[in-house]
C-alpha positions in Angstrom: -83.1 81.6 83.8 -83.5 78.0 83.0 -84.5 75.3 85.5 -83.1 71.8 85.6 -83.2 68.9 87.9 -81.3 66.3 88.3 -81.2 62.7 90.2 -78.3 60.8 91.3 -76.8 57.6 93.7 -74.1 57.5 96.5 -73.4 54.1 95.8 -71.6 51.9 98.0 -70.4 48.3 98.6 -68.9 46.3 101.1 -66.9 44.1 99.0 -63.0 44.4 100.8 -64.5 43.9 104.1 -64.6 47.8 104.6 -67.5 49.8 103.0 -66.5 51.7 99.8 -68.5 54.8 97.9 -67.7 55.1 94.1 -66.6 58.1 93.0 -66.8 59.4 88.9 -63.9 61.8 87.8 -65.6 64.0 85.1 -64.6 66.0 82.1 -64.1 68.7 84.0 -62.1 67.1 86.5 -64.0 67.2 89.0 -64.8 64.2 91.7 -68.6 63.3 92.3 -71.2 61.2 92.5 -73.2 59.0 89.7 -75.8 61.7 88.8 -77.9 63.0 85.5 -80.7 65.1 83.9 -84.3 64.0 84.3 -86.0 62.7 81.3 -89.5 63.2 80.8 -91.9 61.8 82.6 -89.2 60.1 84.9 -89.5 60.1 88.7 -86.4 60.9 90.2 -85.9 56.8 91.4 -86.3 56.2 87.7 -83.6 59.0 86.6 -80.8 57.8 89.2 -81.2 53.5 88.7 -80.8 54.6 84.6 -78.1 56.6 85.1 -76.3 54.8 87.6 -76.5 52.2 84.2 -75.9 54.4 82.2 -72.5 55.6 83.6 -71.3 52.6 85.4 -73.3 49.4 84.0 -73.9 48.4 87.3 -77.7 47.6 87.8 -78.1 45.4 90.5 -78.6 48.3 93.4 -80.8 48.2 96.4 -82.2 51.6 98.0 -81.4 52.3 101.7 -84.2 53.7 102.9 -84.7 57.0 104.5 -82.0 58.4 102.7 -83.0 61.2 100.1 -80.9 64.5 100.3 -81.2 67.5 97.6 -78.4 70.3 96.6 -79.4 73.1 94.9 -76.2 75.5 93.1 -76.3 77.8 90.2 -73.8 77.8 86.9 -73.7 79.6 83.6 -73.5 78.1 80.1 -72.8 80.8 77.5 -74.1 83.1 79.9 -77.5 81.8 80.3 -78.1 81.1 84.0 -79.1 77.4 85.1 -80.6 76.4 88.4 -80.1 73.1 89.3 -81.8 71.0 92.0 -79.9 67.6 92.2 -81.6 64.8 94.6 -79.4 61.7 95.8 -80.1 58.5 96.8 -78.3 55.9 99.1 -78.2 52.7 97.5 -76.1 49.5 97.6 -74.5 47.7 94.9 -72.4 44.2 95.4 -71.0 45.0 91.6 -67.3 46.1 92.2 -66.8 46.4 88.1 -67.6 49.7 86.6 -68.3 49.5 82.6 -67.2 53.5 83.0 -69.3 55.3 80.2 -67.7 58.3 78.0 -69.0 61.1 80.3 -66.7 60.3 82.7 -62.6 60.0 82.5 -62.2 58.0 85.8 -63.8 56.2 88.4 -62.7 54.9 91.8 -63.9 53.0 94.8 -63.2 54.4 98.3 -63.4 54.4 101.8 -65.2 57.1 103.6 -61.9 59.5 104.8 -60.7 58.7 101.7 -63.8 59.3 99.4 -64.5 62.5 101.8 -60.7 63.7 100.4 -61.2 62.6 96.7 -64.5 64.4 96.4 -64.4 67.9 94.9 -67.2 69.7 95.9 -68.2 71.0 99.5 -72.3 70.2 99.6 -71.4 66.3 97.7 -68.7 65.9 101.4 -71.9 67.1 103.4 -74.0 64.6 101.4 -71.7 61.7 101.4 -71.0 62.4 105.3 -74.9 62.3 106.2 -74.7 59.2 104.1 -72.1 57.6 106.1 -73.8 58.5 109.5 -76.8 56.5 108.5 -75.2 53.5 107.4 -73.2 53.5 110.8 -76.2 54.0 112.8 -77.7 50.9 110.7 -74.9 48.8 112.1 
């Protein structure tokens, strides 16, 4: 069994006077968040800020703090098992352009129902929701 972790942003603007969360289609079709693999002798900050470049060229992005949340879930690659642990961050972005790398096949801002909806994957709607709750009890 092989151990991986990863690190990742719930990104977010408030650009069309309603706050919007980006949302990356990838190869496999599913909908999720701007995440990736930890490089050596990265912190986890350090993994999702070049990522979040990485796949979107957006770099100007500014941590909400008190938001850190990790998901842990297991999948195969010819049948080797992998455990991943993925930890996202909140942060804030005023960029509405996305410079979309090759990793991903689409990318789309929404609002939260409809972000909730687009997303594929059960623990990323529990993440994005907890997300959601803090910014409205920031308001």
């Amino acid at each position: 069994m092989q151990k991986e972790t990863s690190a990742g942003i719930i990104l977010y603007n408030d650009k069309h006077d309603e706050r919007e969360f980006l949302v990356l289609q990838y190869p496999g079709g599913h909908w999720d968040f701007v995440k990736g693999k930890m490089e050596e002798f990265e912190e986890t900050k350090q993994t999702a800020i070049r990522e979040t470049k990485e796949e979107t060229g957006i770099t100007d992005i500014e941590f909400i703090d008190g938001f850190k949340e990790e998901i842990s879930y297991t999948f195969f690659i010819k049948h080797k098992q992998i455990d991943k642990k993925v930890i996202f961050y909140l942060a804030k972005t005023n960029s509405t352009q996305i410079q979309i790398s090759d990793e991903h096949l689409n990318f789309v801002w929404l609002n939260f129902k409809d972000a909730i909806d687009k997303i594929t994957y059960q623990n990323a709607k529990i993440i994005l929701t907890k997300a959601n709750n803090l910014l409205q009890n920031r308001i």
